[in-house]
Structures are given as structure tokens and as C-alpha cells.
DSSP file (Angstrom, degrees, kcal/mol; ACC not computed):
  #  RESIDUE AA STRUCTURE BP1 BP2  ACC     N-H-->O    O-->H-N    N-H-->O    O-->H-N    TCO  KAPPA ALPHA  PHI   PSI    X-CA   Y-CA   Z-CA
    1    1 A X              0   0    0      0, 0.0     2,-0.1     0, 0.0     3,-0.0   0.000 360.0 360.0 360.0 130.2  203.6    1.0  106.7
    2    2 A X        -     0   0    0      1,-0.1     2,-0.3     2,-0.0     0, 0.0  -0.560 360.0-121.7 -74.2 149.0  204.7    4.2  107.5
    3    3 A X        -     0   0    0     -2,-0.1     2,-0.6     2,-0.0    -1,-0.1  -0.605  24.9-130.0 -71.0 135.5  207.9    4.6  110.2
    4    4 A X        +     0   0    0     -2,-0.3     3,-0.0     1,-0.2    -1,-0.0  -0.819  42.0 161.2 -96.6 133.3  206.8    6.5  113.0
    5    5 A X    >   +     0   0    0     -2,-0.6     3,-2.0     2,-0.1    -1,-0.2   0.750  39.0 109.3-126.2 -50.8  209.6    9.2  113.4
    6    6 A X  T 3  S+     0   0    0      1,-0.4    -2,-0.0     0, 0.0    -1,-0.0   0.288  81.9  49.3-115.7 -24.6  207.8   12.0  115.6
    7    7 A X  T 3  S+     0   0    0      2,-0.1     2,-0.4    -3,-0.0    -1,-0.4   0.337  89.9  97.3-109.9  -5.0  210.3   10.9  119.0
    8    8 A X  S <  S-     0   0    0     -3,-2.0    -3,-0.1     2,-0.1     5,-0.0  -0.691  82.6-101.2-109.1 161.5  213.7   11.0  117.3
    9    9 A X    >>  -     0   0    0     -2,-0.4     3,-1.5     2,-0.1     4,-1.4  -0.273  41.0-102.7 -57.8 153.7  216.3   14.0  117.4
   10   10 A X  H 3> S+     0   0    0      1,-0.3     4,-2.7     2,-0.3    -1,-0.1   0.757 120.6  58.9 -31.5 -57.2  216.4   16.2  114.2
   11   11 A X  H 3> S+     0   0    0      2,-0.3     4,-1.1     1,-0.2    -1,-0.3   0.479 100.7  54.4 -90.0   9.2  219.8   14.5  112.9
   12   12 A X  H <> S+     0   0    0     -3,-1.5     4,-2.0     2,-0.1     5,-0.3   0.734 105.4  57.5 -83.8 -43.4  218.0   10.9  112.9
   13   13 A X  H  X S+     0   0    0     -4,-1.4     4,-1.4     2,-0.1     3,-0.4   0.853 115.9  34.7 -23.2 -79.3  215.6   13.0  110.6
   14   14 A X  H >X S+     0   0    0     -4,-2.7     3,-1.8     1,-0.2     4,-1.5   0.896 105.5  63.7 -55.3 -70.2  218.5   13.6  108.5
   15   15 A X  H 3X S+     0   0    0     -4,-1.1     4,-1.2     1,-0.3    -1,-0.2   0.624 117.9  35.7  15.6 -77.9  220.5   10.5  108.8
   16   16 A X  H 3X S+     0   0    0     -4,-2.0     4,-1.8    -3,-0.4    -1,-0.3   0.769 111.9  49.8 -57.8 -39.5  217.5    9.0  107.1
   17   17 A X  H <X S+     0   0    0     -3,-1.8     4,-4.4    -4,-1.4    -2,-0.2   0.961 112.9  55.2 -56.0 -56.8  216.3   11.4  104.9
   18   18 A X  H  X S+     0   0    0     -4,-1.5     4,-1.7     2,-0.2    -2,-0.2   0.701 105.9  60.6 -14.1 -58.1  220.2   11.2  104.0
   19   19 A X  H  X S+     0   0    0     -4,-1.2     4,-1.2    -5,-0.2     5,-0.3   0.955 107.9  34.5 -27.1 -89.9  219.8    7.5  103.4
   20   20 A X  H  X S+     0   0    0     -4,-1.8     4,-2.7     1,-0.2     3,-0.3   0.863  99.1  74.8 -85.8 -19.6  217.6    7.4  101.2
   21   21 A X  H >X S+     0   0    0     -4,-4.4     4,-2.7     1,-0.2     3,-0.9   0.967 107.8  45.9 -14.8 -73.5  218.6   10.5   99.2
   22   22 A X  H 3X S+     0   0    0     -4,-1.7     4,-1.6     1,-0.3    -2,-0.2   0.701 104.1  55.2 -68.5 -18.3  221.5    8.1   98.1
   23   23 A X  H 3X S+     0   0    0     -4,-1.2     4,-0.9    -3,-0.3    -1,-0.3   0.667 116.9  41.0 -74.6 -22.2  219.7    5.1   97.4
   24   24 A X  H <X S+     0   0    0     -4,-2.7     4,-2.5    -3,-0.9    -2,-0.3   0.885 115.5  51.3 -99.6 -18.8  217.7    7.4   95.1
   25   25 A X  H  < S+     0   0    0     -4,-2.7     8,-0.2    -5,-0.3    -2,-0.2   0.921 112.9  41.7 -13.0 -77.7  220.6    9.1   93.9
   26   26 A X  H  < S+     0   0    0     -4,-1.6    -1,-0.2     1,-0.2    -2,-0.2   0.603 116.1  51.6 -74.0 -32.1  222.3    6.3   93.2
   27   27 A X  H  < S+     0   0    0     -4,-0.9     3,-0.3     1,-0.2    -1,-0.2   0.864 123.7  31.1 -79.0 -46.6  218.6    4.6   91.5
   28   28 A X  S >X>S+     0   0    0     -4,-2.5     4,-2.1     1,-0.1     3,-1.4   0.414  82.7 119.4-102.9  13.3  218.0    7.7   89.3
   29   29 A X  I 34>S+     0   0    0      1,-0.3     5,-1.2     3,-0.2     7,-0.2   0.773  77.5  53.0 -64.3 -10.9  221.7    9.1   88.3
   30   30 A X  I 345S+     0   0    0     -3,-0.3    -1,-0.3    -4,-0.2     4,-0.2   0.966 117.1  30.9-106.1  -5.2  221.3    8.8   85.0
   31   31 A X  I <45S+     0   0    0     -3,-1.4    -2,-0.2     2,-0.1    -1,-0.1   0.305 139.5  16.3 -89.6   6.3  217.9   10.7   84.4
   32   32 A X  I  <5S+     0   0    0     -4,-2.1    -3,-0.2    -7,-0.2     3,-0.2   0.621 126.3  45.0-133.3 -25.8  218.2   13.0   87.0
   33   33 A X  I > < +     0   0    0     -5,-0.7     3,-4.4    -8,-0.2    -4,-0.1   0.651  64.4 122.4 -96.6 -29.9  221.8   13.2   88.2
   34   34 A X  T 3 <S+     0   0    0     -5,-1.2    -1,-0.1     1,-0.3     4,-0.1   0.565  79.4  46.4 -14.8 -29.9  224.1   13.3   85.0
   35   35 A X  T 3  S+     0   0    0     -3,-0.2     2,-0.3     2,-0.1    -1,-0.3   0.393  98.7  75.2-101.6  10.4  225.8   16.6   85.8
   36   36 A X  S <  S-     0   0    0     -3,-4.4     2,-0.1    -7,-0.2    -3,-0.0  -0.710 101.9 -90.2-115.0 171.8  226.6   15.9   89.6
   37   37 A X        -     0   0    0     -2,-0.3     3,-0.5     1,-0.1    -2,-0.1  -0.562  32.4-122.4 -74.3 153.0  229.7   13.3   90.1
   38   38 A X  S    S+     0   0    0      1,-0.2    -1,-0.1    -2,-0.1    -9,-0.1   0.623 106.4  54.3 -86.3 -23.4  228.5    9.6   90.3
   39   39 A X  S    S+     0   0    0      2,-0.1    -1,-0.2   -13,-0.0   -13,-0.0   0.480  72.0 141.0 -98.5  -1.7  230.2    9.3   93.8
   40   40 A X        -     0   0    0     -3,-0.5     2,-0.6     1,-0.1   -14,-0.1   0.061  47.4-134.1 -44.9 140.8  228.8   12.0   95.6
   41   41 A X        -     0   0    0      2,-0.0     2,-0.7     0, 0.0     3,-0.1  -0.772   8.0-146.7-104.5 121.0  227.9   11.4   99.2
   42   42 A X        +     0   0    0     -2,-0.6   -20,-0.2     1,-0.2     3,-0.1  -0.911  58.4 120.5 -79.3 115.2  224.3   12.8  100.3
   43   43 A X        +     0   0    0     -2,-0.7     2,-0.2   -22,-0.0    -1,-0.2   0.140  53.8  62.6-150.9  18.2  225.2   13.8  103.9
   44   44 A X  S  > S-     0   0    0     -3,-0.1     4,-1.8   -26,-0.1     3,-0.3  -0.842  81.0-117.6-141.0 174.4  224.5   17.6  104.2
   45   45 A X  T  4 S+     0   0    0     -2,-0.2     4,-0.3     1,-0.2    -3,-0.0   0.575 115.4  57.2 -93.3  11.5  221.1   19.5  103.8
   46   46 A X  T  > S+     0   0    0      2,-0.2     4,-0.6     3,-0.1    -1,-0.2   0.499 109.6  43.6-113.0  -7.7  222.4   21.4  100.8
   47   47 A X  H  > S+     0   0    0     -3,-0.3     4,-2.1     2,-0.2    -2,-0.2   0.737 109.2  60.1-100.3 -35.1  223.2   17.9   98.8
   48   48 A X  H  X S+     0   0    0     -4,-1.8     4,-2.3     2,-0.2     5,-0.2   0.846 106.5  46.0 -57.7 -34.3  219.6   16.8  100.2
   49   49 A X  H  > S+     0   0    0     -4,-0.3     4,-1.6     2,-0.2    -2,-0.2   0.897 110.4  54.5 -61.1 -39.5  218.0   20.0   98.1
   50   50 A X  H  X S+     0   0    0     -4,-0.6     4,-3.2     1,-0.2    -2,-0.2   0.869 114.9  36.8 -81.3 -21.4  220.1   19.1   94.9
   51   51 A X  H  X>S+     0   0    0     -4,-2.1     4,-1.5     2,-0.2     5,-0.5   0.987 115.7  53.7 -89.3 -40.8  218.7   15.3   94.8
   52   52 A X  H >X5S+     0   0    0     -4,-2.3     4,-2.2     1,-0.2     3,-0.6   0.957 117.3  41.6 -58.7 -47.4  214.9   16.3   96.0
   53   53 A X  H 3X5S+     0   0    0     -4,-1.6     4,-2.5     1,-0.3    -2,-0.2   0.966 109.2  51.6 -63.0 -55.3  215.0   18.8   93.0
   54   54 A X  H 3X5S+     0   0    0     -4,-3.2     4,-1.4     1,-0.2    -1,-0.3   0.842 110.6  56.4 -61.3 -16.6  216.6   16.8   90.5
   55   55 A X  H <X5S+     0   0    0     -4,-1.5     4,-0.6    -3,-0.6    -2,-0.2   0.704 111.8  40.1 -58.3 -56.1  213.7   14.2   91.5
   56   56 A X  H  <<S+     0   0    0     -4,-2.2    -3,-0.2    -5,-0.5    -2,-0.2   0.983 115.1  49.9 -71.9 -39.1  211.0   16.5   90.8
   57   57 A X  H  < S-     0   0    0     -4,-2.5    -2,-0.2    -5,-0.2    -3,-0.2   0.904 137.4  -3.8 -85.6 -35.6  212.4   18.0   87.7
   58   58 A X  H  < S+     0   0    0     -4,-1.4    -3,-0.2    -5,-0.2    -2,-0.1   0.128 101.6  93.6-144.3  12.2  213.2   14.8   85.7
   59   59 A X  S  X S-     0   0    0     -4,-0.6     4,-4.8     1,-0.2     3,-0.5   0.414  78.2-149.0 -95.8   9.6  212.5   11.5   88.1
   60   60 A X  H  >  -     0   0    0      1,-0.2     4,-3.4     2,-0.2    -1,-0.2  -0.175  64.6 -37.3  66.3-139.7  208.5   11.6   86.0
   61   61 A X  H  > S+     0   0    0      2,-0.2     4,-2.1     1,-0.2    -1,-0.2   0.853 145.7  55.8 -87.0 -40.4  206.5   10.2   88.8
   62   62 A X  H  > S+     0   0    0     -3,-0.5     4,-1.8     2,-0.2    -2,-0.2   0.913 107.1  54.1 -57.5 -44.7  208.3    7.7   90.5
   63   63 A X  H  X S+     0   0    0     -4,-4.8     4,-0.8     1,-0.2    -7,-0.2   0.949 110.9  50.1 -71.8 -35.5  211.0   10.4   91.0
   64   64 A X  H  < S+     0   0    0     -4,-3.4    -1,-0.2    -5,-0.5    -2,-0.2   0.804 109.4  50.0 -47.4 -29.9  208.1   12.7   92.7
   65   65 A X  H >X S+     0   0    0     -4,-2.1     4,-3.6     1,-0.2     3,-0.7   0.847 112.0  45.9 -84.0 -36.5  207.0   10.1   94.8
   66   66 A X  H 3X S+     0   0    0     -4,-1.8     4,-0.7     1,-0.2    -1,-0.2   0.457 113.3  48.1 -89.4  -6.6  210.7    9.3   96.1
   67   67 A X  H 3< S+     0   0    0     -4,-0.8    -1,-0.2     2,-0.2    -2,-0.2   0.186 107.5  60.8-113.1  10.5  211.5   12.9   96.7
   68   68 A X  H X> S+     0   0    0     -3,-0.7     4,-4.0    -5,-0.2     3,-0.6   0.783 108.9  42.5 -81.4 -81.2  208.1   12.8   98.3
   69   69 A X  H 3X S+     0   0    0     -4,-3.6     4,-0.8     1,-0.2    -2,-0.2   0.824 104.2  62.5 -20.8 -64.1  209.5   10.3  100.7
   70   70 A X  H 3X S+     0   0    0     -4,-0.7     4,-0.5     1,-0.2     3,-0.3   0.749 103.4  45.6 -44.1 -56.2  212.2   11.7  101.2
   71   71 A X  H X4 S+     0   0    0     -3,-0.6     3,-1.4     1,-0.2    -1,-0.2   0.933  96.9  72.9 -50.5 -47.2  210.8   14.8  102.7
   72   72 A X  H 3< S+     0   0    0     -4,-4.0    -1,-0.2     1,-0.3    -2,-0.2   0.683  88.5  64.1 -58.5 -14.4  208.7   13.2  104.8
   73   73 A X  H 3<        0   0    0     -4,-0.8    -1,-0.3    -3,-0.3    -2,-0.2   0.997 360.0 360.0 -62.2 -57.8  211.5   12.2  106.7
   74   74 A X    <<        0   0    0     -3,-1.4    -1,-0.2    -4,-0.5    -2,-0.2   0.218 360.0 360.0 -78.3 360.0  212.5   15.5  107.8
């Protein structure tokens, strides 16, 4: 079930999107992430670009789908 989103402020958009950025970060670092530091903190919109893109280029399908998600926050 999708979360309905459409009434909160632009930075709970991020927050979340943020959110799970690092849970997928953290879920895909060694087939997508290898070249960023293992401790990086998703919390800016420029760190949100690097994990949706490494998701698409090497996360196969699963990783599309989760950098799918991901958008859809925002």
C-alpha cells in the first residue's frame, strides 16, 4: 500500500526519500556502492543522485525498482 505523501512539506519528501536511500545504500553497497565510503550518510539531494544512479546502473532489477521507490518519494 502506497503512503499517501501529497500534504507534507518538501523536506518530509526528503527525510524519506533520504531514508530509504540508506537502507538501500546500505542493502546494495557491495554491487553498487564499492567506490563510495561504507559510512556515508544519505542526507543531501546530491548523495540522493549518487545512490538512485548507482541503483539503476548496477542494482539489475531489484536495484531499479528501489531507486524507483525512492523517487517516488520526492
Amino acid at each position: 500500500m502506497k503512503n499517501d505523501m501529497s500534504n507534507d512539506s518538501p523536506s518530509a519528501h526528503l527525510a524519506r526519500a533520504c531514508e530509504l536511500a540508506q537502507r538501500y545504500y546500505q542493502k546494495f553497497y557491495a554491487t553498487c556502492f564499492w567506490f563510495c565510503p561504507p559510512e556515508l550518510q544519505i542526507n543531501s539531494p546530491d548523495a540522493l543522485d549518487t545512490v538512485v544512479e548507482g541503483l539503476r546502473s548496477n542494482g539489475g532489477r531489484a536495484g531499479w525498482n528501489a531507486a524507483r521507490e525512492i523517487m517516488l518519494c520526492l
